[in-house]
C-alpha positions as YAML, in Angstrom:
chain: A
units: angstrom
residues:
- id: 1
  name: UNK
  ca: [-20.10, -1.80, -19.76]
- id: 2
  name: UNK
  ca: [-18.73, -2.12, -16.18]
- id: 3
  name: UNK
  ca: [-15.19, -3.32, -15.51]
- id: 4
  name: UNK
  ca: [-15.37, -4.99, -11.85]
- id: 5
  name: UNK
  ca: [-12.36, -6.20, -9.72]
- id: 6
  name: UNK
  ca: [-11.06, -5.02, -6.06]
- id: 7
  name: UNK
  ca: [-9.15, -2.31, -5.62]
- id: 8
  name: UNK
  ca: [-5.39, -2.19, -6.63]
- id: 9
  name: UNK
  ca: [-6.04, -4.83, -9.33]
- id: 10
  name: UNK
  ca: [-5.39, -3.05, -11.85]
- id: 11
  name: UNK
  ca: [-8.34, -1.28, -12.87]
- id: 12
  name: UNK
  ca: [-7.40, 2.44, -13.21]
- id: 13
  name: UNK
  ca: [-4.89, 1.13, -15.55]
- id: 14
  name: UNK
  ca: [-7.24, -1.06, -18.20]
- id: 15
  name: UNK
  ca: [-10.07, 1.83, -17.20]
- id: 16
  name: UNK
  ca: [-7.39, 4.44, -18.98]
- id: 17
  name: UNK
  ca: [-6.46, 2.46, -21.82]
- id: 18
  name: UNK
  ca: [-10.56, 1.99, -22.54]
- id: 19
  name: UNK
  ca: [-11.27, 5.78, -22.00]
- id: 20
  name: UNK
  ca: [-8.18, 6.02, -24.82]
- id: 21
  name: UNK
  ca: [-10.45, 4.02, -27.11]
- id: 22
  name: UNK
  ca: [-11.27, 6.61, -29.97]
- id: 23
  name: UNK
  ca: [-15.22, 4.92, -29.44]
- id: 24
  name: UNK
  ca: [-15.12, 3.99, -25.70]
- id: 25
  name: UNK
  ca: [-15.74, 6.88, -22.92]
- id: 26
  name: UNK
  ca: [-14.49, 4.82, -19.63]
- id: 27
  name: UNK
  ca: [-15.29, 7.06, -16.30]
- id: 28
  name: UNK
  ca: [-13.64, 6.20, -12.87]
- id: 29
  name: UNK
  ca: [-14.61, 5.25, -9.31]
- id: 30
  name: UNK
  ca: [-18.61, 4.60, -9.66]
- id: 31
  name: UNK
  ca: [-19.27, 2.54, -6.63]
- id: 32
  name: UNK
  ca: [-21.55, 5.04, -5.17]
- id: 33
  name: UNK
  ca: [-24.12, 4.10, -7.76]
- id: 34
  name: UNK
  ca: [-24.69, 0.92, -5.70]
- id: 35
  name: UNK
  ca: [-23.76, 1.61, -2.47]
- id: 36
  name: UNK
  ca: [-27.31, 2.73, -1.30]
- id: 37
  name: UNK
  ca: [-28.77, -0.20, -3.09]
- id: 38
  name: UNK
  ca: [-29.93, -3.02, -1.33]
- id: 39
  name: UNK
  ca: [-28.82, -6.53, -1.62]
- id: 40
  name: UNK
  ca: [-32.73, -7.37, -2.93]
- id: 41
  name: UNK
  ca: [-32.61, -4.82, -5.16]
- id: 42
  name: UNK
  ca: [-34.72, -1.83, -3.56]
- id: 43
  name: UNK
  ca: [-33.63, 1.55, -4.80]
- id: 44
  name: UNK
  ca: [-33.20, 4.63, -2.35]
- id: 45
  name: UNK
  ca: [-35.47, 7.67, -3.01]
- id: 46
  name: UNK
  ca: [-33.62, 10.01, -5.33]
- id: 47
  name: UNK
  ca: [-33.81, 12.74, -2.45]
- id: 48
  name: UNK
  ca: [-32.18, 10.92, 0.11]
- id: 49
  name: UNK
  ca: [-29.49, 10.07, -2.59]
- id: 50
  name: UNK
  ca: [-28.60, 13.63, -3.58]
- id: 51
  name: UNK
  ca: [-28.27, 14.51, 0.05]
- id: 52
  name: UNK
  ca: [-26.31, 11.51, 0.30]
- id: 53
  name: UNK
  ca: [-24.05, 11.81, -3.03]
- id: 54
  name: UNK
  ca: [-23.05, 15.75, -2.27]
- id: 55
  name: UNK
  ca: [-20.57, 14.49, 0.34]
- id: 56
  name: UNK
  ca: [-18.96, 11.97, -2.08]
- id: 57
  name: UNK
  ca: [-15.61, 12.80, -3.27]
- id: 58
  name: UNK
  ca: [-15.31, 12.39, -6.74]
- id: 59
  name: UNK
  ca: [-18.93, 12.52, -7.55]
- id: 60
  name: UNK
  ca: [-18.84, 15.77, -9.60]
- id: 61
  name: UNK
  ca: [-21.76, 15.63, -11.69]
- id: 62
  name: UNK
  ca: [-24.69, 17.80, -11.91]
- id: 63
  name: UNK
  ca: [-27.82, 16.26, -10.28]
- id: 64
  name: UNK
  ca: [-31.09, 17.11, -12.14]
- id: 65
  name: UNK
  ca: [-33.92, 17.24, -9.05]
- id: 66
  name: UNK
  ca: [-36.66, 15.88, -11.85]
- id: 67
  name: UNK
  ca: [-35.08, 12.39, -12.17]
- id: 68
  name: UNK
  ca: [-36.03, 9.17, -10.32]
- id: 69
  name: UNK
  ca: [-33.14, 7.00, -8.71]
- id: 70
  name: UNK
  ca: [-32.55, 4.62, -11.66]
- id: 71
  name: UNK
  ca: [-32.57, 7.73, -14.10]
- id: 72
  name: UNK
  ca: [-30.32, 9.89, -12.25]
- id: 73
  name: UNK
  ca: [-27.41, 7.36, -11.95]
- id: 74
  name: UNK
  ca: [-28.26, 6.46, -15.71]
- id: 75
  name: UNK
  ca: [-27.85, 10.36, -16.59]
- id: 76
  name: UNK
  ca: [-24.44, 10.31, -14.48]
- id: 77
  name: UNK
  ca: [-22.86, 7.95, -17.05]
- id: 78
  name: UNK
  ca: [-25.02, 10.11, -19.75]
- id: 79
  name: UNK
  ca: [-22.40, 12.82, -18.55]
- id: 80
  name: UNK
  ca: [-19.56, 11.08, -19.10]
- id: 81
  name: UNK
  ca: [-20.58, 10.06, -21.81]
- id: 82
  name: UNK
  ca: [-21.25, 13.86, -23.56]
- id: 83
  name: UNK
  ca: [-17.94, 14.97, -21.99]
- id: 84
  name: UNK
  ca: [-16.01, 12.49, -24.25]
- id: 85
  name: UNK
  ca: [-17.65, 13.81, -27.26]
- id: 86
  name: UNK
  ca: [-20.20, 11.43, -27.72]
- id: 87
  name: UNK
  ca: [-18.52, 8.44, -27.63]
- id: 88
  name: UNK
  ca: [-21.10, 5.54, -28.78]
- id: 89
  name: UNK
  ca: [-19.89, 3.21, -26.05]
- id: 90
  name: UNK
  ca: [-19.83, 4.55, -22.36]
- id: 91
  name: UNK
  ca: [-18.78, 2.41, -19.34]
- id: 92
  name: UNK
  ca: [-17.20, 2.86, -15.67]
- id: 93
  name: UNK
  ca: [-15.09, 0.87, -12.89]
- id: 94
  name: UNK
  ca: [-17.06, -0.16, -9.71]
- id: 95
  name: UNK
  ca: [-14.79, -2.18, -7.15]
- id: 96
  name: UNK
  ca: [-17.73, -3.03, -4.40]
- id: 97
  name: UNK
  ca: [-21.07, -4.58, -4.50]
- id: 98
  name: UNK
  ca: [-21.19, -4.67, -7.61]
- id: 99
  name: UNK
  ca: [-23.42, -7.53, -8.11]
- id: 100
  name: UNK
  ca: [-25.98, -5.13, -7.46]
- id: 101
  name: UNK
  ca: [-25.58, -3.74, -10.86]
- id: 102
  name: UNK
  ca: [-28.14, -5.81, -12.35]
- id: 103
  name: UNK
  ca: [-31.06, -4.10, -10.59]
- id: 104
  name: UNK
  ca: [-29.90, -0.87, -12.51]
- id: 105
  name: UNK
  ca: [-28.97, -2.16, -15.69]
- id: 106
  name: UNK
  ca: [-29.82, -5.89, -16.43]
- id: 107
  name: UNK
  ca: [-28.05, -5.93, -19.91]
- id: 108
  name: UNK
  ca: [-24.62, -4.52, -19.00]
- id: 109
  name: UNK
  ca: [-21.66, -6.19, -20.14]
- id: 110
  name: UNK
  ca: [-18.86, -6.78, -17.03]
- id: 111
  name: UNK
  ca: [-14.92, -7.01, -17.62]
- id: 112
  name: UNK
  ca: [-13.86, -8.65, -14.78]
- id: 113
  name: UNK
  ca: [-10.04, -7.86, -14.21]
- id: 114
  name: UNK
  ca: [-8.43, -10.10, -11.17]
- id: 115
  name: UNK
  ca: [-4.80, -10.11, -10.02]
- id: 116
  name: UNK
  ca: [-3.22, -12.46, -7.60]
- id: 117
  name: UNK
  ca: [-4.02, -11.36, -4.04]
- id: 118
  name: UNK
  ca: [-0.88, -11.79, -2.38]
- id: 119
  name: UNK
  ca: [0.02, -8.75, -4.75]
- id: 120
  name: UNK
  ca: [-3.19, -6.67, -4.24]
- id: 121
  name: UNK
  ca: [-2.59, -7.47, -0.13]
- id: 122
  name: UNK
  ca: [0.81, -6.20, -0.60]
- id: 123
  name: UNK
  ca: [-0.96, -3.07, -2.95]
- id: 124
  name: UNK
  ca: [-3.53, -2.46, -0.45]
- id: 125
  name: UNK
  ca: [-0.84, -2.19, 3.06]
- id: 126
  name: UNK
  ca: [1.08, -0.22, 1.14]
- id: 127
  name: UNK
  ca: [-1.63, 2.22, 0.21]
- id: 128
  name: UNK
  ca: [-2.75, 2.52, 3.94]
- id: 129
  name: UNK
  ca: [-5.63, 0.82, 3.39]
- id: 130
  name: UNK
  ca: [-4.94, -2.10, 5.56]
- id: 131
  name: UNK
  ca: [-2.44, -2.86, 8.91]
- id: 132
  name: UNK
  ca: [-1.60, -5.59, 7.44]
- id: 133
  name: UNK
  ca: [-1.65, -8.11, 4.71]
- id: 134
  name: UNK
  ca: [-4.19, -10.63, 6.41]
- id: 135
  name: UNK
  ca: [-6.64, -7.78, 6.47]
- id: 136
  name: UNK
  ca: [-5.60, -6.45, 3.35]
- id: 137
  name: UNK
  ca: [-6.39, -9.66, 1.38]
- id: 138
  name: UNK
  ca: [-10.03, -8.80, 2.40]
- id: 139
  name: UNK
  ca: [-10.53, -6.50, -0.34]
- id: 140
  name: UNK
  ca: [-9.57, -9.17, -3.20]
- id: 141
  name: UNK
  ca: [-11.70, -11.36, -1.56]
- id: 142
  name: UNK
  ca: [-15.00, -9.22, -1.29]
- id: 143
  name: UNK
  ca: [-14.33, -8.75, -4.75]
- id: 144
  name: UNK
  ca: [-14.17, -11.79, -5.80]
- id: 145
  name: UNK
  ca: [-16.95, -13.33, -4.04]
- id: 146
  name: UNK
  ca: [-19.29, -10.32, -5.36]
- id: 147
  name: UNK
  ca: [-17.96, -11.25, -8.96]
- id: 148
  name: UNK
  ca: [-19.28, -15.10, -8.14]
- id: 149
  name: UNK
  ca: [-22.76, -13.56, -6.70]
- id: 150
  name: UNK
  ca: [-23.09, -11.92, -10.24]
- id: 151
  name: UNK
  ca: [-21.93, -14.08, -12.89]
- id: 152
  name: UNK
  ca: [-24.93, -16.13, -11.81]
- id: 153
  name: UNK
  ca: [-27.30, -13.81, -13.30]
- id: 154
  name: UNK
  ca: [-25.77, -13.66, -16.21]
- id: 155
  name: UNK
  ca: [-25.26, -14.74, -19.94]
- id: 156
  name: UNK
  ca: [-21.89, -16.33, -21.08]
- id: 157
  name: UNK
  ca: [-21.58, -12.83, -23.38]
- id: 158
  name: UNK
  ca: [-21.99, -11.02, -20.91]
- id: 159
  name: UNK
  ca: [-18.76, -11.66, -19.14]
- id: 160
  name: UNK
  ca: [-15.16, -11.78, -19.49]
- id: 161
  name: UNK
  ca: [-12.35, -12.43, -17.36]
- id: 162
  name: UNK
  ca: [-8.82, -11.08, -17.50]
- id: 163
  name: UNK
  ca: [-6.20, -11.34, -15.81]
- id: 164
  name: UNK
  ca: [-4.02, -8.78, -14.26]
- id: 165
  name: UNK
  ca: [-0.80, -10.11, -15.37]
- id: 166
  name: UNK
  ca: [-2.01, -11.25, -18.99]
- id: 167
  name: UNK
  ca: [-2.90, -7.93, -19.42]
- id: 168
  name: UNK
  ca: [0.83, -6.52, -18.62]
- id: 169
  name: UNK
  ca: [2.63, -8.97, -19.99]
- id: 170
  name: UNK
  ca: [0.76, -9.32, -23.37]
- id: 171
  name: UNK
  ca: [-0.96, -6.33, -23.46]
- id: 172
  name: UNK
  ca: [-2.33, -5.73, -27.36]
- id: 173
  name: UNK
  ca: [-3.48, -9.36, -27.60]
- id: 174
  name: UNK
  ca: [-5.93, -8.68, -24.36]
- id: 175
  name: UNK
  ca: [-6.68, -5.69, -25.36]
- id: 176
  name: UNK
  ca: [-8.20, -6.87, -28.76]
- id: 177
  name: UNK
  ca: [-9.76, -9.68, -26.37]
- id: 178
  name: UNK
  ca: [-11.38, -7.14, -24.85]
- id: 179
  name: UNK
  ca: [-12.14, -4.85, -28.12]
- id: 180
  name: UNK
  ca: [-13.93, -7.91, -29.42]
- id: 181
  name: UNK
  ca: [-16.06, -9.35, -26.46]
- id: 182
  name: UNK
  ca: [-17.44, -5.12, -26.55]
- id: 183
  name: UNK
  ca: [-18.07, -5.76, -30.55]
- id: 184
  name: UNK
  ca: [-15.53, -2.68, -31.49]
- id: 185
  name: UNK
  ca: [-12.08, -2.29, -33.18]
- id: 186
  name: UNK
  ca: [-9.19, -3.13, -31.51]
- id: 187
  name: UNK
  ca: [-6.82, 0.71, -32.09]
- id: 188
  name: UNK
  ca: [-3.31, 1.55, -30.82]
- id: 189
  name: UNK
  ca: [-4.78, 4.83, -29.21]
- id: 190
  name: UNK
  ca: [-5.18, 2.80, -25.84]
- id: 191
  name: UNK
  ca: [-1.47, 2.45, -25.31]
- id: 192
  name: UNK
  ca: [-1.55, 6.02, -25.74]
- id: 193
  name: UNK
  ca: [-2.78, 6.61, -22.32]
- id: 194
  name: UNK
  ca: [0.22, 8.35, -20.22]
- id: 195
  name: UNK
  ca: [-0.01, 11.22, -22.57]
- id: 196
  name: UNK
  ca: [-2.71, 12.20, -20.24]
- id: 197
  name: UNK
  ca: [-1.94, 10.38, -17.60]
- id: 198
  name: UNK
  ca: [1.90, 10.15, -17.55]
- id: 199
  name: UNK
  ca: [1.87, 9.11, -13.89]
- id: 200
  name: UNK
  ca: [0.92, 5.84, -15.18]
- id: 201
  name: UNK
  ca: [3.87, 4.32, -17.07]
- id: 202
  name: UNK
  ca: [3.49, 1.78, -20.28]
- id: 203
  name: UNK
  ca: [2.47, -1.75, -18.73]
- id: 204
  name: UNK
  ca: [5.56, -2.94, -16.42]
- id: 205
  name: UNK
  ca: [6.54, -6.61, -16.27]
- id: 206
  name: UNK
  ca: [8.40, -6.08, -13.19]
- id: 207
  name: UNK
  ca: [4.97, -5.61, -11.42]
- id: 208
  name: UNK
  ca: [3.94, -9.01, -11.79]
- id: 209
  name: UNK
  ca: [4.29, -11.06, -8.79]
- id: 210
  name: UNK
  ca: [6.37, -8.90, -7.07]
- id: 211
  name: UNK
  ca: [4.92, -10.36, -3.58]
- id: 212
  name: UNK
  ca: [7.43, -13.18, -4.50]
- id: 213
  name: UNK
  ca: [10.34, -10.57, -3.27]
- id: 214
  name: UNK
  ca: [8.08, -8.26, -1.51]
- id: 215
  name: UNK
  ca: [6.62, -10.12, 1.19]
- id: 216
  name: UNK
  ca: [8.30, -12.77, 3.45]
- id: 217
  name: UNK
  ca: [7.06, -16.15, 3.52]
- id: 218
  name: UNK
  ca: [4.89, -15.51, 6.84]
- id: 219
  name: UNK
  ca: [3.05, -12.86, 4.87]
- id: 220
  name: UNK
  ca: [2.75, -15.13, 2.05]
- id: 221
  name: UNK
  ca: [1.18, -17.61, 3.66]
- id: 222
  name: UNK
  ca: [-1.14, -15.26, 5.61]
- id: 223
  name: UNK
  ca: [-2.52, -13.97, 2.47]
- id: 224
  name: UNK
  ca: [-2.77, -17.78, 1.21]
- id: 225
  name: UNK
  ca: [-4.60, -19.15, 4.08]
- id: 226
  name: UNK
  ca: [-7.33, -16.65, 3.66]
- id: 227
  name: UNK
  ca: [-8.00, -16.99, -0.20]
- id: 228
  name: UNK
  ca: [-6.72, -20.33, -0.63]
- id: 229
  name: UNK
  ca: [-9.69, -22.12, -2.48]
- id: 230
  name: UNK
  ca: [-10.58, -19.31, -4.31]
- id: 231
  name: UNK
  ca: [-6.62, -18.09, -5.40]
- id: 232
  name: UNK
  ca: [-6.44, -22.11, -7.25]
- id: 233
  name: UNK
  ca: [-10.05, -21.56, -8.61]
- id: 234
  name: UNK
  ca: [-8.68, -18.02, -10.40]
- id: 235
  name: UNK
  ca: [-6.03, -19.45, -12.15]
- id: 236
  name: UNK
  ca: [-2.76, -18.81, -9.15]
- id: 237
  name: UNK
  ca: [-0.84, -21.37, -7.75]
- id: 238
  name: UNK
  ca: [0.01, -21.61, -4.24]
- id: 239
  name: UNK
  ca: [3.61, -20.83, -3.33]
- id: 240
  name: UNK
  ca: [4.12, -24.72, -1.38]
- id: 241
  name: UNK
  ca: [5.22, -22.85, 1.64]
- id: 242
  name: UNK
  ca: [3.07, -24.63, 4.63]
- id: 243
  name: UNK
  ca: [0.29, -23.24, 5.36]
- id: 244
  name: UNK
  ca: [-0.42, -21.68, 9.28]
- id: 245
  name: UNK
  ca: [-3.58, -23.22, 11.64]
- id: 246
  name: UNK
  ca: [-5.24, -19.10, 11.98]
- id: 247
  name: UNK
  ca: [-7.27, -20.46, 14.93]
- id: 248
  name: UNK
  ca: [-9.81, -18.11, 15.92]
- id: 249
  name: UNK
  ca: [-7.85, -16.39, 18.86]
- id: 250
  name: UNK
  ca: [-4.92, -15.65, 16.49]
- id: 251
  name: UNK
  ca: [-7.65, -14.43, 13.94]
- id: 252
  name: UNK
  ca: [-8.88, -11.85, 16.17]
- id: 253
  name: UNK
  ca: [-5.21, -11.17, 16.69]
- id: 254
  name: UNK
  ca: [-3.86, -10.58, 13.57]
- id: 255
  name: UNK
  ca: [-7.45, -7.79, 12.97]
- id: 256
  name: UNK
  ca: [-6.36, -6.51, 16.01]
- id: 257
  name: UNK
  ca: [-2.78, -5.86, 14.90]
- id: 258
  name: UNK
  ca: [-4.25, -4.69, 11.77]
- id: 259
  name: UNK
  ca: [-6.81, -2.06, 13.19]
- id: 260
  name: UNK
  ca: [-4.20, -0.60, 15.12]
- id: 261
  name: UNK
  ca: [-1.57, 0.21, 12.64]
- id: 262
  name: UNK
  ca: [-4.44, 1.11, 10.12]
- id: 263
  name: UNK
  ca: [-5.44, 3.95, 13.08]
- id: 264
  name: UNK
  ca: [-1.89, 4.90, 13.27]
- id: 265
  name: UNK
  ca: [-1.57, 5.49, 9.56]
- id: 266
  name: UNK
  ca: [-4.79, 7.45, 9.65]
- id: 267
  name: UNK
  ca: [-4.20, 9.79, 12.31]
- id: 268
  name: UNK
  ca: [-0.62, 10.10, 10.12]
- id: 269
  name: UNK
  ca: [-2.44, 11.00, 7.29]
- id: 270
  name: UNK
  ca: [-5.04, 12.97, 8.51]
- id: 271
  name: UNK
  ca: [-4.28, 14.23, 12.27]
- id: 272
  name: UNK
  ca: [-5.64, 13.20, 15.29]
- id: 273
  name: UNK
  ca: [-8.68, 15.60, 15.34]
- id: 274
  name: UNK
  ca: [-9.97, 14.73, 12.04]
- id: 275
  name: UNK
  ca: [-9.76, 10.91, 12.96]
- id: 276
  name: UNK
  ca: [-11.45, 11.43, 15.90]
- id: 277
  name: UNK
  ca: [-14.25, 13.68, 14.73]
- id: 278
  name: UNK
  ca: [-14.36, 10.50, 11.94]
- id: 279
  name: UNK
  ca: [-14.71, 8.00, 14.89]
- id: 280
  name: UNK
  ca: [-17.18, 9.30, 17.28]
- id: 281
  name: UNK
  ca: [-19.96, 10.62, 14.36]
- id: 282
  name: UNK
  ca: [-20.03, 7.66, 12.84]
- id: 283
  name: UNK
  ca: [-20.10, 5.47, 16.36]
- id: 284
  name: UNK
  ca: [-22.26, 7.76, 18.25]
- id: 285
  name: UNK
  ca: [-24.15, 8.32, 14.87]
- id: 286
  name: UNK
  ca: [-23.69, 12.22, 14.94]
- id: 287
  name: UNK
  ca: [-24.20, 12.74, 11.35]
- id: 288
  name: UNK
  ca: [-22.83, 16.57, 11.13]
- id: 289
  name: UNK
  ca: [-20.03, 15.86, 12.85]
- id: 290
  name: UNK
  ca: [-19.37, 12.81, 10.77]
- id: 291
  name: UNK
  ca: [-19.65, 14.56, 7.75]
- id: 292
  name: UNK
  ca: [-17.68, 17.43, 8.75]
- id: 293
  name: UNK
  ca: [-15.10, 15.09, 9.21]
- id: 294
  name: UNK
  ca: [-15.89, 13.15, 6.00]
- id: 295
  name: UNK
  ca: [-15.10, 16.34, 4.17]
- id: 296
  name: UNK
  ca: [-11.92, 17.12, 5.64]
- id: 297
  name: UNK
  ca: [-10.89, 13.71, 4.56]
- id: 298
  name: UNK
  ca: [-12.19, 13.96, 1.21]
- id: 299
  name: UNK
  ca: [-9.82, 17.23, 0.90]
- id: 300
  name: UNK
  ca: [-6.96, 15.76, 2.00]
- id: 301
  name: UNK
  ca: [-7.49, 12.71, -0.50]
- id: 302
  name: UNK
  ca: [-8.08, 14.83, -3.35]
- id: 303
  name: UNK
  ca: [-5.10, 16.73, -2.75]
- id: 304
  name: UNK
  ca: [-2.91, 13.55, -2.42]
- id: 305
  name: UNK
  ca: [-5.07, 12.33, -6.37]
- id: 306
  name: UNK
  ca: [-4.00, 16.04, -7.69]
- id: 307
  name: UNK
  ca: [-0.17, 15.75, -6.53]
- id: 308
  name: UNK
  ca: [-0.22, 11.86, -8.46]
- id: 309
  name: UNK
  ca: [-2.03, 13.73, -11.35]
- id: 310
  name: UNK
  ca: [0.29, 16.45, -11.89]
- id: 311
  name: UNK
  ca: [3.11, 13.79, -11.60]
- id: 312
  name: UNK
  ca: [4.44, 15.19, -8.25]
- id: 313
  name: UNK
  ca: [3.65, 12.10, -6.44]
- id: 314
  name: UNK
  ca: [3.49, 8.45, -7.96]
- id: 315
  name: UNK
  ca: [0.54, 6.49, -7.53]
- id: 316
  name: UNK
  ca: [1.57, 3.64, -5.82]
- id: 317
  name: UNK
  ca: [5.01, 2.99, -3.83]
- id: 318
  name: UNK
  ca: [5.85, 0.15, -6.97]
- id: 319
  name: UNK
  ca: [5.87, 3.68, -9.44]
- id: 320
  name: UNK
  ca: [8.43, 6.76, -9.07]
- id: 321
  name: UNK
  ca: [6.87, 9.75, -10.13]
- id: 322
  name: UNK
  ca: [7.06, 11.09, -13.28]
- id: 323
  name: UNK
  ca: [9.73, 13.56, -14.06]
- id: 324
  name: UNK
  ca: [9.12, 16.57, -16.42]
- id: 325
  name: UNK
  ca: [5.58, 14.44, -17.62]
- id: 326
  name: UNK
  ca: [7.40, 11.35, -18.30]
- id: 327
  name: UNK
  ca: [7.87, 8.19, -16.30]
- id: 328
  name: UNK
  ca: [10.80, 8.29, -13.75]
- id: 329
  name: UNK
  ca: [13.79, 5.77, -14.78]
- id: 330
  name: UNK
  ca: [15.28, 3.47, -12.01]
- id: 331
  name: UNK
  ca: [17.73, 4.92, -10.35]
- id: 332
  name: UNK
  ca: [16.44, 8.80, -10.93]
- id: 333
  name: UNK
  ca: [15.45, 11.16, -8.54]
- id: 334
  name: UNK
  ca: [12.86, 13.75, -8.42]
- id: 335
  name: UNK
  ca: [14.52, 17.42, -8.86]
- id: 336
  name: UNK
  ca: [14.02, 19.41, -5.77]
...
């Protein structure tokens, strides 16, 4: 079972109230599975792919040098799926390419979760992961073209879609949705999620739509003119503010703009050496000094997912941290 949508959808949150699932072992992040795929389907050489996955941060598993390719990923979720106890059900969130799935396992079952992109734009700037929101609604629509790539190969039960805000705002009737289309028991145990993860409050209905306060109507209708045909087609309506002409010039613009403040936050985050170590490896295709780099950054964004996990820093800039291991109230501030 894969759940599939872009990032800041709302994945980690669904993926935690699976892994909750007294039958269901849900791991995180697994787009690395696929990332050395190709779009035809060929398969890297298990070598080149432990060399490859050792630098991946987040990829903690053991690698056993006697598998192929396709039985080494297949053992990854084999790991999970022991470290849960033996859960009879095993699955894992992939946010890219993931329509190359089907080479690896034709029969999987896909829960595709999709949220309205002026809200994952808004998610993604905020994260640092875009300049801005006209680059930022890139990521939702990646996604979202990779999810219509896939459903092509597959079965009506082998899909189902949900929806971002369905799932906050009536969260036990998706939930046994969901418990049914995998053939299992719906249980209360997946609302019991932020006793393990109390940096991730109980479902919040103020985080629907919030791009209707949190953006101003130029963003809006950046974001809009991007996914336009494809926002309608998912279920969103479009907010009737007029639409801009993005000729190509102002395109290149707005990436531009986007690239630059995206640099800015990097260096920010990171420092100036590491960025630029980042920069020329991968552009002059020095691979040790790229991955020297790589690492570095891979230590500094573990350190920022340990702060979030032991509730000293919230997970998005929508959440205050949690106080004490419970969710922060409005109004309260962290102790010093």
């Amino acid at each position: 079972m894969f759940l599939v949508g872009s990032e800041r959808s709302g994945t980690t949150l669904l993926r935690l109230m699976l892994d909750h699932h007294p039958t269901i072992a849900f791991e995180k992040e697994f787009d690395f599975v696929v990332t050395e795929v190709c779009d035809t389907g060929e398969l890297p050489a298990a070598k080149a792919y432990r060399d490859w996955i050792a630098g991946v941060r987040g990829a903690n598993y053991v690698l056993d040098p006697s598998l192929d390719y396709r039985e080494l990923v297949n053992d990854f979720l084999r790991q999970k799926q022991a470290a849960s106890g033996g859960k009879p059900y095993v699955g894992a969130t992939i946010h890219r390419n993931f329509d190359r799935l089907r080479f690896l396992w034709p029969d999987a079952r896909y829960i595709h979760l999709v949220r309205d992109p002026r809200d994952v734009a808004r998610s993604v700037v905020q994260k640092g992961w875009a300049g801005n929101v006209y680059q930022g609604s890139e990521f939702w629509i990646e996604a979202e073209s990779c999810w219509d790539a896939l459903v092509l190969h597959l079965t009506d039960d082998q899909a189902v879609e949900i929806h971002y805000e369905d799932l906050v705002l009536r969260t036990e009737p998706v939930l046994e949705e969901i418990c049914r289309f995998m053939g299992v028991e719906y249980s209360t145990e997946m609302l019991d999620y932020p006793a393990d993860a109390p940096q991730y409050p109980p479902p919040d209905p103020a985080l629907v739509a919030q791009w209707k306060t949190g953006l101003s109507p130029r963003d809006v209708t950046l974001v809009e003119r991007r996914t336009a045909a494809l926002l309608e087609r998912r279920g969103y309506a479009l907010s009737g503010h007029p639409l801009p002409a993005i000729r190509p010039l102002r395109h290149e613009l707005l990436l531009a703009d986007a690239r630059v403040r995206r640099l800015r936050t990097r260096v920010e985050e990171f420092g100036p050496k590491v960025v630029a170590m980042d920069v020329l490896g991968r552009r002059l295709g020095v691979r040790r000094l790229a991955t020297q780099a790589q690492r570095r950054i891979n230590a500094v964004e573990q350190g920022l997912i340990d702060q979030e996990t032991a509730g000293e820093r919230a997970p998005s800039a929508n959440m205050a941290p949690p106080i004490g291991g419970r969710p922060q109230e409005d109004g309260e501030r962290p102790e010093s």
